[in-house]
N, C-alpha and C positions, 0 to 999 in steps of 0.2 A: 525390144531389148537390144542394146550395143554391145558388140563382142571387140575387145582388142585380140591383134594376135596371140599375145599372152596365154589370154582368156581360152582361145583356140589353142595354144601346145599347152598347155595345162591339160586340159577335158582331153584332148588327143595319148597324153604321159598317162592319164589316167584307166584309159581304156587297155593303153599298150599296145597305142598303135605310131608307127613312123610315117610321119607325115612330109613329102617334100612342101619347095616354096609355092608351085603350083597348087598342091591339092590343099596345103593352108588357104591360098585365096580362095577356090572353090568352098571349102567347110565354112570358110569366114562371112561368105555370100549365106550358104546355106541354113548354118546353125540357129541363125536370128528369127527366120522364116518357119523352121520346126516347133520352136520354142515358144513362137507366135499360135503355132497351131495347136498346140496343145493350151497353151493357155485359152483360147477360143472354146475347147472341149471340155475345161473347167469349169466355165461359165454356164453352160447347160443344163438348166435344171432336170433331171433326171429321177426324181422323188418318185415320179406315178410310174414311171416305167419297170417293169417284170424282170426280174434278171431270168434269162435263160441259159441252158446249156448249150444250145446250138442256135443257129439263125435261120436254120431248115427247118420245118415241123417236122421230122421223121423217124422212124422207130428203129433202132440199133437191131439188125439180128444178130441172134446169139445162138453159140452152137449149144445141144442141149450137154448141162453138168455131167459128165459120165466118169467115172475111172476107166483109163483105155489101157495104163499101164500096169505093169506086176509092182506089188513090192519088191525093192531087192537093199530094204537098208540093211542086211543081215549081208549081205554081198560086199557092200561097199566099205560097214564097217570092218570087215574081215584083213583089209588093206591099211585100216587108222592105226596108227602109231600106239593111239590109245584110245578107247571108248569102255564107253559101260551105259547101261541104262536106256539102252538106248541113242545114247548121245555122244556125240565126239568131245574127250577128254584133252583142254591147251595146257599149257602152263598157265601159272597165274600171272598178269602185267601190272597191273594196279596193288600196294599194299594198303 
């Protein structure tokens, strides 16, 4: 793929990045090269392959479920403006 500079402050405007005349040439070299490699990665059929969550085979420890703390919604609502029910009472925003 052929990138004019354009092409590069464009994708650059769009990221929201400021780019000097140096690192245009640098991106201008590089972008082609990326763009290349991902399309290379397109190409890979990928059909039999498993999706996994990780690329480890290894098992997450996990701390066990417990409650460690108090309740204290009855504390914190006591500070709300407004509540009821349980719940913290806003104004309405939406009609």
């Amino acid at each position: 793929m052929v990138l004019s500079k354009q092409d590069v402050r464009h994708i650059a405007h769009l990221a929201r990045l400021a780019l000097s005349e140096e690192e245009l040439a640098g991106y201008l070299a590089a972008l082609p090269r990326i763009i290349g490699l991902a399309d290379q990665l397109r190409k890979v059929d990928t059909r039999a392959i498993e999706p996994m969550a990780h690329p480890l085979d290894m098992v997450q420890r996990l701390r066990p479920d417990e409650v460690t703390e108090q309740d204290q919604r009855e504390l914190y609502q006591r500070n709300a403006p407004a509540a009821g029910d349980g719940l913290y009472l806003v104004p309405r925003v939406l009609e």
